[in-house]
VEXDREN-2710 file (C-alpha; in Angstrom, 1 decimal):
% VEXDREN-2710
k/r/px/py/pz
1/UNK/-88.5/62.1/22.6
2/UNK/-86.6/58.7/22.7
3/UNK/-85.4/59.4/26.1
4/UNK/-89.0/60.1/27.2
5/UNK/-90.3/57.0/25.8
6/UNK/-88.1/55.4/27.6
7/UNK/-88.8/57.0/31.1
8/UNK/-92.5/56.6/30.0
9/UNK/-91.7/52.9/29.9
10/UNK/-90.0/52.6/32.3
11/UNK/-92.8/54.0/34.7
12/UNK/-95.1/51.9/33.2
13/UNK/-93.1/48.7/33.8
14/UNK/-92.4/49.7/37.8
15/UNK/-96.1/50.1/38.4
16/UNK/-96.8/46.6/36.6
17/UNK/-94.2/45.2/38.8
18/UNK/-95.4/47.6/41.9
19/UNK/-99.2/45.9/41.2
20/UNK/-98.0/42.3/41.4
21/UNK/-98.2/40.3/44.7
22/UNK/-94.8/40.1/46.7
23/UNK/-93.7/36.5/46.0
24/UNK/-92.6/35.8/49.6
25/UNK/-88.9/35.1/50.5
26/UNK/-88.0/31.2/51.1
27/UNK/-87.1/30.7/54.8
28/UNK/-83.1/30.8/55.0
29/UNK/-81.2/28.6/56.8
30/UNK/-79.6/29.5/60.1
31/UNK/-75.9/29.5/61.8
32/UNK/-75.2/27.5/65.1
33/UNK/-72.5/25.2/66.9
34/UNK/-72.8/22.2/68.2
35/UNK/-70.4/20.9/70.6
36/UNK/-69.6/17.1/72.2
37/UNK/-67.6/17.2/75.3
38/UNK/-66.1/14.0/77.0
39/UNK/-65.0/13.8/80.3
40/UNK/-63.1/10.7/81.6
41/UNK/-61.5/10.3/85.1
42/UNK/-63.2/12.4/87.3
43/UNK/-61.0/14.7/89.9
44/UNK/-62.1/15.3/93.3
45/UNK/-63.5/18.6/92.8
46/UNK/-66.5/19.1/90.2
47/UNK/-65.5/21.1/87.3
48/UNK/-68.2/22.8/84.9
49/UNK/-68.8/23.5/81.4
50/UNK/-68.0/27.1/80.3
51/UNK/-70.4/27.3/77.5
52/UNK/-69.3/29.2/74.6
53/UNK/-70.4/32.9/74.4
54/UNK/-72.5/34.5/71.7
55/UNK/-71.1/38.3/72.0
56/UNK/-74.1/39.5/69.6
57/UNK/-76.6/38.1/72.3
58/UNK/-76.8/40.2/75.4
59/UNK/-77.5/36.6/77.3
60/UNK/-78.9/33.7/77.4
61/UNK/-83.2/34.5/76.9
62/UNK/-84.4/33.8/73.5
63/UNK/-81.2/32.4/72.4
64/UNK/-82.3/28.8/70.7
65/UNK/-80.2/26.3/72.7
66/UNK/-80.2/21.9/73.1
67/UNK/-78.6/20.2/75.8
68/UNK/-78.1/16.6/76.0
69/UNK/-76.4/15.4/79.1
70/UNK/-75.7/12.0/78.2
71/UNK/-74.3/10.6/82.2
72/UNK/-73.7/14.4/82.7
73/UNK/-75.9/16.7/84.4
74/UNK/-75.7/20.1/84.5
75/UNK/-77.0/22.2/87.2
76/UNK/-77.8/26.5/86.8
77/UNK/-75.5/28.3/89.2
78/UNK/-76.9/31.4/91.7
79/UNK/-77.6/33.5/89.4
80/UNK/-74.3/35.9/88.2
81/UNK/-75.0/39.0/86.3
82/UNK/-71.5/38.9/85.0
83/UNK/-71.9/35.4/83.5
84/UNK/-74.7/33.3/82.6
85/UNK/-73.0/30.9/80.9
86/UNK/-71.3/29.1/83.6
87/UNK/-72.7/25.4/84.3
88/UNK/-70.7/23.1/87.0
89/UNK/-71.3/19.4/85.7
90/UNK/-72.1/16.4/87.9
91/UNK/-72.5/12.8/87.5
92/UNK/-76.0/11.3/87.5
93/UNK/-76.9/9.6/90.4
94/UNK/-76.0/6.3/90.6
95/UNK/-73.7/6.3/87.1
96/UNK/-70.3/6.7/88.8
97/UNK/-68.3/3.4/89.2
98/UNK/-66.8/2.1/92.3
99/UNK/-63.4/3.2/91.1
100/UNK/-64.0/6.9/90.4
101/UNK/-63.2/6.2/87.3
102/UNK/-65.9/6.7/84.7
103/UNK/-66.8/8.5/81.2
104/UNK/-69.7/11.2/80.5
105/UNK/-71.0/12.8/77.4
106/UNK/-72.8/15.7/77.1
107/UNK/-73.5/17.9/74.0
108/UNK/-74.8/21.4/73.6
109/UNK/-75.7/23.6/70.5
110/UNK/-77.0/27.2/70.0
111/UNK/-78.8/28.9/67.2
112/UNK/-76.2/32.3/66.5
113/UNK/-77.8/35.4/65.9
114/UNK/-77.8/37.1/62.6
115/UNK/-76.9/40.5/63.7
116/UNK/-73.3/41.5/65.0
117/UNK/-72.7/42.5/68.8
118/UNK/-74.6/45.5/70.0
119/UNK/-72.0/48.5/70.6
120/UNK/-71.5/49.4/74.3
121/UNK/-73.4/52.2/75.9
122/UNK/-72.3/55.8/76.2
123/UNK/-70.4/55.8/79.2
124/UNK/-70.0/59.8/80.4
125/UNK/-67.1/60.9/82.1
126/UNK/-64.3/58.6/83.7
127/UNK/-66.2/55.8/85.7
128/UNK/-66.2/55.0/89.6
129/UNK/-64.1/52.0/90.5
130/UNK/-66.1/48.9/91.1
131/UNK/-64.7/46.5/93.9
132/UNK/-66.9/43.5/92.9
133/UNK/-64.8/43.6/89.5
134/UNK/-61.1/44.6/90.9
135/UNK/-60.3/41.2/88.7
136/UNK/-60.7/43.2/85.3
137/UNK/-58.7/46.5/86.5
138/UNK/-55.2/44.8/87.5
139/UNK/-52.3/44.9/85.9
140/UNK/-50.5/42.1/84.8
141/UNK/-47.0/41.5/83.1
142/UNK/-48.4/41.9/79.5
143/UNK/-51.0/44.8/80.9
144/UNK/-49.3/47.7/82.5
145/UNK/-52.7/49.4/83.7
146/UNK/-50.4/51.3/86.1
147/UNK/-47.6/52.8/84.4
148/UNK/-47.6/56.5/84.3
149/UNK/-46.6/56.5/80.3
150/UNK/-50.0/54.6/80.1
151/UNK/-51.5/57.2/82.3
152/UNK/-49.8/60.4/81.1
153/UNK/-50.9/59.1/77.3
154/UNK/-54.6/59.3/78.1
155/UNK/-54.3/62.2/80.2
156/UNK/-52.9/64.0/77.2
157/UNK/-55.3/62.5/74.8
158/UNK/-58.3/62.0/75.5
159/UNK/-58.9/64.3/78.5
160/UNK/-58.7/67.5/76.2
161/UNK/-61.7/65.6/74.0
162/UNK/-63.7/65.0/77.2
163/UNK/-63.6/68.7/78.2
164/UNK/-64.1/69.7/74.0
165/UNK/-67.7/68.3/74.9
166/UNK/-66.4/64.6/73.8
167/UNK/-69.7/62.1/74.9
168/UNK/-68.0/58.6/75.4
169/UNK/-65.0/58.1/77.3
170/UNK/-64.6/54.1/75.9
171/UNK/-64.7/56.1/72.0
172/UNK/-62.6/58.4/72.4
173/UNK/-59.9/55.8/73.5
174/UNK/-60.5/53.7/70.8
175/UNK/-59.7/56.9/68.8
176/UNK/-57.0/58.1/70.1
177/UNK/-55.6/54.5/69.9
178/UNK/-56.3/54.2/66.4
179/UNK/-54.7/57.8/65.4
180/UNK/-51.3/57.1/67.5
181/UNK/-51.1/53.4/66.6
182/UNK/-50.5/52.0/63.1
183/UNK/-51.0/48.0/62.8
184/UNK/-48.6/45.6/61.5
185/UNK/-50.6/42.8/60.1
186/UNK/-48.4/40.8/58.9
187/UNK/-46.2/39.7/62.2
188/UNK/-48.4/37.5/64.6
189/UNK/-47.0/38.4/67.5
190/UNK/-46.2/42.3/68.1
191/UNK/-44.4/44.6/70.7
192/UNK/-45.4/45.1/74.4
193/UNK/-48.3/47.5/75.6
194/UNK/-45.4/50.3/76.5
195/UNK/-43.1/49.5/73.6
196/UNK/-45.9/49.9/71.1
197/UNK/-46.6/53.5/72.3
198/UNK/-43.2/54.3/72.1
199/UNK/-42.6/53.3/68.1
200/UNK/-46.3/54.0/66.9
201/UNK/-46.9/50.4/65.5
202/UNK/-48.2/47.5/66.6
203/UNK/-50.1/44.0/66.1
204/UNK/-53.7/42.8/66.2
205/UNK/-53.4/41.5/69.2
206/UNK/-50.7/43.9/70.6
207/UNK/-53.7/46.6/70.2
208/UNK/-56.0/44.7/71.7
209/UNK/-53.7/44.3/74.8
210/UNK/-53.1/48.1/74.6
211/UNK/-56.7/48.8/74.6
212/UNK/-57.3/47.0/77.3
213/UNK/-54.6/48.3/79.3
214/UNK/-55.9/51.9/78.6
215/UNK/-58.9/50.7/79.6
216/UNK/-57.9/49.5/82.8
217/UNK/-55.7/52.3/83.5
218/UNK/-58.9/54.5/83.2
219/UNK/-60.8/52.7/85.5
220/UNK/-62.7/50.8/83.0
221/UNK/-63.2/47.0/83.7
222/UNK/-61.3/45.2/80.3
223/UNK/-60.5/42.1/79.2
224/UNK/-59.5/40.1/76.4
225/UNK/-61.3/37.6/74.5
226/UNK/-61.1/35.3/71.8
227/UNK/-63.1/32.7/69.3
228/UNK/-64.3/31.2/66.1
229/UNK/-65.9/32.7/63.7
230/UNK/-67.7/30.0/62.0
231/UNK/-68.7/32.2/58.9
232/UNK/-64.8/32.6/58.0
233/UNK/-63.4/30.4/56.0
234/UNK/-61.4/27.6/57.9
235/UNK/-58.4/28.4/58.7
236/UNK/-59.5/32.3/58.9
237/UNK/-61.7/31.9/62.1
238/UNK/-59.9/32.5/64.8
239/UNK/-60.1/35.8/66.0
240/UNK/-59.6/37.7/69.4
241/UNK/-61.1/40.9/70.4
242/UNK/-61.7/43.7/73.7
243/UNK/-64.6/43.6/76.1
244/UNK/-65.8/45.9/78.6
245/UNK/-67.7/46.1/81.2
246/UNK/-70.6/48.9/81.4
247/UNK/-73.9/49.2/83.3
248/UNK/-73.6/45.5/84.3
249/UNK/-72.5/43.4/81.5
250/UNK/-69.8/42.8/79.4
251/UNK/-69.7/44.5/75.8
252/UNK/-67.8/43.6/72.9
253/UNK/-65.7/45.9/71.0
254/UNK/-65.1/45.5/67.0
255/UNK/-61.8/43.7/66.6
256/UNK/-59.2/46.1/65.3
257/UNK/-60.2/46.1/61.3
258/UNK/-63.8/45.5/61.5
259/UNK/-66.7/48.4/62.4
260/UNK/-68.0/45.3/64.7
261/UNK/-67.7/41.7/65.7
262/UNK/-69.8/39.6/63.7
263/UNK/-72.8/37.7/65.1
264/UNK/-71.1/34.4/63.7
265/UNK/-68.5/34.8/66.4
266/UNK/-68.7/32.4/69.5
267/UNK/-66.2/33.4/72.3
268/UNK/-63.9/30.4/73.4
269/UNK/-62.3/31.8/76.5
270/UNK/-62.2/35.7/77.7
271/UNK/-59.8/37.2/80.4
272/UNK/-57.5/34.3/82.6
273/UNK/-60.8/31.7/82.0
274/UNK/-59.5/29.1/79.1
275/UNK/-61.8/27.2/77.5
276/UNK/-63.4/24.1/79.3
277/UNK/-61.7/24.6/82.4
278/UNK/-61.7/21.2/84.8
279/UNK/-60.4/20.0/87.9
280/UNK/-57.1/18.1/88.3
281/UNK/-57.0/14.7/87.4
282/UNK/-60.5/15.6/84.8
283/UNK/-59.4/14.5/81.3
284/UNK/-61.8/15.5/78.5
285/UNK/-62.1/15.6/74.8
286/UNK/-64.3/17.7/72.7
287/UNK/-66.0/18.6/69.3
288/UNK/-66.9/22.0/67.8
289/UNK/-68.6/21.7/64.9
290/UNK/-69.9/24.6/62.9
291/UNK/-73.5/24.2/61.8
292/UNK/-76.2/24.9/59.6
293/UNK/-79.2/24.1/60.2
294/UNK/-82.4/23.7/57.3
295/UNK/-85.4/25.8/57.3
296/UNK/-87.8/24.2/60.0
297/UNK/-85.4/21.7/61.1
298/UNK/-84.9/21.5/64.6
299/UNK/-81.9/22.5/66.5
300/UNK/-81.1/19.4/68.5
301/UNK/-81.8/17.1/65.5
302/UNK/-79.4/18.8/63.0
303/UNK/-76.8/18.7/65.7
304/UNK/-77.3/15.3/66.4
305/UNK/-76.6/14.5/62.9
306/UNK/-73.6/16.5/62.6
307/UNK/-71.8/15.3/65.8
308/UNK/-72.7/11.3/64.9
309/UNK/-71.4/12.3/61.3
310/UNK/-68.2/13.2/63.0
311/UNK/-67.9/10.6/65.3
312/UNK/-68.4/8.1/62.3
313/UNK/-65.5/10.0/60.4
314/UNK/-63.4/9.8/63.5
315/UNK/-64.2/6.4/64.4
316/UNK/-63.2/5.3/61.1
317/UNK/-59.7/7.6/60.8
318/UNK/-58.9/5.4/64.2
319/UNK/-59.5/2.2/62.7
320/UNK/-57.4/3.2/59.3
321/UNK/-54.6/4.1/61.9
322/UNK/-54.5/0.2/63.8
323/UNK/-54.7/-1.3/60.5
324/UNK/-51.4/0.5/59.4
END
């Protein structure tokens, strides 16, 4: 009887509470970057401003960016399937001094998304070679995408899952990968692609260049990646993960450890592209601020706050450093 009291109760309670109006959730407050770059001494040749990825956006629509180009302009490339985020930089007309010699500023922030990256589609059966992206299929030094241990490996491992009914060639050597590979987490830098198939163990990073290779080797368009993720605490955030290239973009796959990469995660530099590339004799400086930005608040004004806030801390450090 006590225990049906208690149900009884219990009921009763959950259709007060079911019978009350939803007190609506307070707007939260959002993730984003902002970044200041610097240029001084321009070279002959105009560089341009990589921009930093967002892996959990498919691209650049509806993601909530600022730009403010300072003496900088930026003008859109043709447009590239493979990479919207490539801007080259020029000097407003009229701005440049006699001497060449000059300094810009221009700052950009984005709004990240809260979801992680959207897993790659199914890709069916080993893929036809693509000439436009011959780039992402060589083989380099630290990616032997043409040795026949890399080759007779897949062959013997994930060819018998393809003809078991096995739907995704890209999953299945991920798989296989993870089952004949253990990781080593605690060295930073680990074995070579070939060397790690030989022992069974490798690094992070030494399975992300195997996965890659395999990749490659399959006739998959691969590359590596890396970046911040400005949710981890500092001094976690750097992290560096695989991307491949299906039905026209590039897709990222989850960092060996994690089921995917986090929508706080803005890629740096991916393949033989470092960050911020520039032309000889370019110098630059820059700022990468994580940010959060208030319910309703704009974009551009909480990252304008943020990098003057940091340019007041540094100018300050500078001026403690003459004065010793």
């Amino acid at each position: 009887m006590i225990e049906a009291a208690a149900l009884l109760g219990a009921l009763a309670l959950t259709s007060a509470c079911a019978s009350r109006p939803a007190t609506p959730a307070a707007p939260a407050a959002s993730l984003a970057f902002a970044l200041e770059v610097r240029v001084e001494a321009w070279g002959e040749d105009d560089p341009f401003l990589d921009l930093p990825r967002v892996p959990a956006h498919p691209g650049l629509e509806g993601l909530e960016e600022w730009l403010e180009a300072g003496t900088l302009r930026t003008e859109a490339l043709p447009p590239r399937e493979d990479d919207p985020y490539l801007r080259p930089l020029r000097v407003r007309p009229g701005e440049a001094a006699e001497s060449g010699e000059w300094v810009g500023r221009l700052r950009y922030a984005a709004r990240l998304p809260a979801r992680d990256a959207p897993l790659p589609p199914v890709l069916e059966g080993w893929p036809e070679a693509d000439p436009g992206l011959s780039r992402w299929l060589r083989p380099t030094t630290a990616l032997p995408a043409r040795s026949p241990r890399v080759r007779k490996f897949l062959v013997s491992r994930v060819e018998p899952r393809l003809e078991a009914g096995a739907p995704d060639v890209v999953r299945e050597i991920v798989a296989v990968l993870d089952e004949a590979v253990r990781l080593d987490r605690e060295k930073a830098s680990g074995p070579g692609v070939l060397e790690a198939l030989r022992t069974g163990v490798t690094t992070p990073n030494g399975l992300n260049r195997l996965l890659v290779t395999s990749l490659r080797t399959a006739g998959i368009p691969a590359r590596l990646a890396a970046g911040l993720d400005l949710a981890a605490p500092k001094g976690e955030r750097f992290v560096r993960w695989t991307e491949v290239h299906l039905q026209g973009a590039w897709w990222a796959l989850a960092p060996p450890g994690m089921s995917a990469l986090p929508g706080s995660v803005i890629e740096l530099d991916h393949g033989d592209q470092r960050f911020l590339p520039r032309s000889e004799g370019t110098r630059l400086r820059f700022v990468l601020l994580p940010l959060v930005v208030p319910p309703g608040d704009a974009i551009g004004e909480a990252a304008t706050r943020a990098l003057d806030a940091s340019a007041r801390r540094r100018a300050a450090r500078e001026q403690e450093e003459e004065r010793e």
